[in-house]
C-alpha positions in Angstrom: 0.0 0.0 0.0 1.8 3.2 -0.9 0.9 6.5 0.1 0.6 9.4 -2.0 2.3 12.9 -0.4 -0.9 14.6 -0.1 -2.0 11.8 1.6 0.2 11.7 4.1 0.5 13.5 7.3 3.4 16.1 7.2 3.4 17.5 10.4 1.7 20.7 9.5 -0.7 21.8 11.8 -4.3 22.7 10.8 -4.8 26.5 10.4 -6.4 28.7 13.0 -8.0 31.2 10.6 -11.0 29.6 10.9 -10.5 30.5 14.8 -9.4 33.6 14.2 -12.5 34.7 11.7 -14.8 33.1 14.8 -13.3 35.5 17.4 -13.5 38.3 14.7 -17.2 37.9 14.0 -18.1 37.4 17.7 -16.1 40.8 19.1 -17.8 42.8 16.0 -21.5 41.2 17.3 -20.6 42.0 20.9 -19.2 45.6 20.3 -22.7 46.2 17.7 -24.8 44.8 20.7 -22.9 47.0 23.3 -22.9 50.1 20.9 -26.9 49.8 21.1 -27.0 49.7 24.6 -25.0 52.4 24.6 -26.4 54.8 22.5 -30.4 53.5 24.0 -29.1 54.4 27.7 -27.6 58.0 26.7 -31.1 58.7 24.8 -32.6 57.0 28.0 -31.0 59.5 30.2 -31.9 62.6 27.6 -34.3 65.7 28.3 -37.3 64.8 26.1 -39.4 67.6 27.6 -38.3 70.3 25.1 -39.4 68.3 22.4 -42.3 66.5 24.1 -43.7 70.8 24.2 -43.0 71.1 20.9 -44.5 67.8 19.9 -47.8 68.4 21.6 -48.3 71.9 20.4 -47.3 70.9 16.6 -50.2 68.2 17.2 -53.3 70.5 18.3 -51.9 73.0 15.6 -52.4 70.2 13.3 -56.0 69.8 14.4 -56.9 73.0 14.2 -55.6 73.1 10.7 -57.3 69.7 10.4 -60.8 71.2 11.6 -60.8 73.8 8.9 -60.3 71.1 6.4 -62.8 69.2 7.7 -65.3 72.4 7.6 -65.8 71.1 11.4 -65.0 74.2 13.0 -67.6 74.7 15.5 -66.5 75.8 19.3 -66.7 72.1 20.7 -64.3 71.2 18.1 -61.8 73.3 18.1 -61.9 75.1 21.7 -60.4 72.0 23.6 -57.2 72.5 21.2 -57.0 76.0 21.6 -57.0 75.7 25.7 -54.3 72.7 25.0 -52.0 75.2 23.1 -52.7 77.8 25.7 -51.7 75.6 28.7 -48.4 74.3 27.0 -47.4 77.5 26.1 -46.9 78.4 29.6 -44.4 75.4 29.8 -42.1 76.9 26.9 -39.6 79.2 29.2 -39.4 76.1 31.8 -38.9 73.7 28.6 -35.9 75.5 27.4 -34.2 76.8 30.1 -31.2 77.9 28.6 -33.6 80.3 26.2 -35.3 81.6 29.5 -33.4 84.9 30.2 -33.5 85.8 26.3 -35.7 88.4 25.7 -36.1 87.6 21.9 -37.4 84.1 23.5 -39.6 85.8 26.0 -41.2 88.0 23.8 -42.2 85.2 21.2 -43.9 83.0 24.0 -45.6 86.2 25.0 -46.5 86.8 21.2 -47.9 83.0 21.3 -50.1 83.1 24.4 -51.5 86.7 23.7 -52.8 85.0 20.3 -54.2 81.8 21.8 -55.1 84.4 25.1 -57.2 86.2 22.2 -58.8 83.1 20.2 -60.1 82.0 23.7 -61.4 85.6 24.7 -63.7 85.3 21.5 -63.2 81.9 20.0 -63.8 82.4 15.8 -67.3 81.3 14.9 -66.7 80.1 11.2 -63.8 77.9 9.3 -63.0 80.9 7.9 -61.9 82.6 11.2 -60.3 79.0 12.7 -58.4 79.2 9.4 -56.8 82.8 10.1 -56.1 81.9 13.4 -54.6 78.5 13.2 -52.4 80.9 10.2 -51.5 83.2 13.1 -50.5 80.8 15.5 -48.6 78.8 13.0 -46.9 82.4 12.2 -45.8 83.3 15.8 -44.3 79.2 16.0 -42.4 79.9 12.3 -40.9 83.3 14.0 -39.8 81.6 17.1 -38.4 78.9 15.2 -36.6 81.3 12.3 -34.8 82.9 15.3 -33.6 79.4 17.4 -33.8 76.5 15.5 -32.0 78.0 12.6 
């Protein structure tokens, strides 16, 4: 029975890249894991409040905006959104804290709640009406936002 050379064991060890490409792909699924956890505790531990304001009032905007659309625009309709933008407009200078002592910022969230203060005093009475105040509400959020978001 001869033996061919490739046949025959000559004292070569097996390679390990197959071990090393296992270790390689395990650390890279470990560190994407661990990146994730990362990244989902630091947005854990974030201020959502800021946006959660701004969120909230964009929604009963929307609403309003929606109403007109809807030609649904009588007071039932549209006056629980308008006391929902008034209240949250009072949480704006708490909300951004860091905006507080600016008296640009101080006089747009005055702006804001003397419009929604006004649509409440004598809430409009047509779509027409809902339609130019949802437009000047929107306008006193755009001039706020020209000014701090950029």
């Amino acid at each position: 029975m001869s033996t061919s050379p490739d046949d025959s064991n000559t004292g070569r060890k097996p390679s390990a890249a197959g071990r090393y490409l296992f270790l390689f792909l395990l650390g890279l699924v470990v560190g994407v894991v661990a990146t994730v956890m990362i990244v989902r505790a630091i947005q854990a531990r974030a201020d959502h409040f800021p946006d959660s304001v701004m969120h909230v009032q964009q929604w009963h905007l929307g609403q309003l905006r929606s109403r007109v659309e809807e030609n649904r625009c009588a007071a039932t309709d549209l006056l629980p959104h308008l006391r929902a933008l008034r209240t949250m407009s009072d949480d704006l200078e708490p909300a951004f804290p860091k905006l507080r002592d600016d008296k640009r910022f101080a006089q747009h969230a005055s702006h804001l709640r003397a419009t929604l203060d006004a649509a409440l005093a004598s809430p409009p009475l047509h779509c027409a009406g809902l339609g130019a105040t949802a437009k000047e509400i929107g306008e006193s959020c755009s001039s706020c936002h020209r000014d701090f978001r950029g």
